[in-house]
N, C-alpha and C positions, 0 to 999 in steps of 0.2 A: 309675356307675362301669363301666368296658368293661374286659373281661378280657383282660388282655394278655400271658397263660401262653397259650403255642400248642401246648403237651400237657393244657390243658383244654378239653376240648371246651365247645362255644358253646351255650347254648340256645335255643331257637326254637320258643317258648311258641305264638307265634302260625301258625305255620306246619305245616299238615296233611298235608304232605310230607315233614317231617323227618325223617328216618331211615328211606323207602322208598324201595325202590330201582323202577327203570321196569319191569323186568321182576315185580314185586309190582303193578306199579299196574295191566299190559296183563294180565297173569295171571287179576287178582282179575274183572275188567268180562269177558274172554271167559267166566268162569264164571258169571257173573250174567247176561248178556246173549247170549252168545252171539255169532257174527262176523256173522252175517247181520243182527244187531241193530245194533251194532256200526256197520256199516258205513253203517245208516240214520243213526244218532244222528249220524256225524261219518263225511263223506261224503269220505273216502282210500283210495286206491286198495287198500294194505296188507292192509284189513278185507273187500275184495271181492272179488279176484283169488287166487283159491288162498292164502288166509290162513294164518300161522302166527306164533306166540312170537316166533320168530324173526326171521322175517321185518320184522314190525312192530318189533321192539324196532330195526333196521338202519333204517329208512326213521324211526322216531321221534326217535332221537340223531342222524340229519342234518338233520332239519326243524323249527325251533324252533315254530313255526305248530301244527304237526300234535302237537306234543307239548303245546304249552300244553292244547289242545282234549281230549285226553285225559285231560288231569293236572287240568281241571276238572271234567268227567264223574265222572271217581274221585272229587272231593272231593264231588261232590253224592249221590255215593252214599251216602258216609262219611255225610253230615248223614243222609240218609234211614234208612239204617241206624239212628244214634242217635234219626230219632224217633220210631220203633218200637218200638225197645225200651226207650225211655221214660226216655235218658238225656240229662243238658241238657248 
């Protein structure tokens, strides 16, 4: 059954994105990683040229490429994250 009330929001069980926004996703990896890190893991320009929040979140929402690659790095954190602290 698909809900078709458009003042209830939609679920998306499966999906590790769901209700983060890009500047949470670019936020969370330069604190864990760092730009210089950053820049090795996924090789754009954003993460090596006088880096910032800002910057990268502009050059991320025009480059669907460059965003996918980031927005998967995050989710491999997320797992990594959970299997350390010993959540399934």
């Amino acid at each position: 059954m698909q809900n078709k009330d458009p003042q209830q929001p939609r679920t998306q069980k499966n999906n590790p994105l769901h209700g983060i926004t890009l500047k949470q996703v670019v936020t969370e990896l330069e604190a864990e990683y760092g730009w210089q890190e950053l820049g090795l893991r996924i090789d754009i320009r954003c993460f090596k040229s006088d880096p910032s929040i800002k910057s990268s979140l502009r050059f991320l929402r025009q480059t669907p490429w460059a965003r996918e690659k980031v927005e998967a790095l995050w989710v491999k954190l997320q797992a990594r994250k959970q299997v350390w602290s010993g959540k399934s």
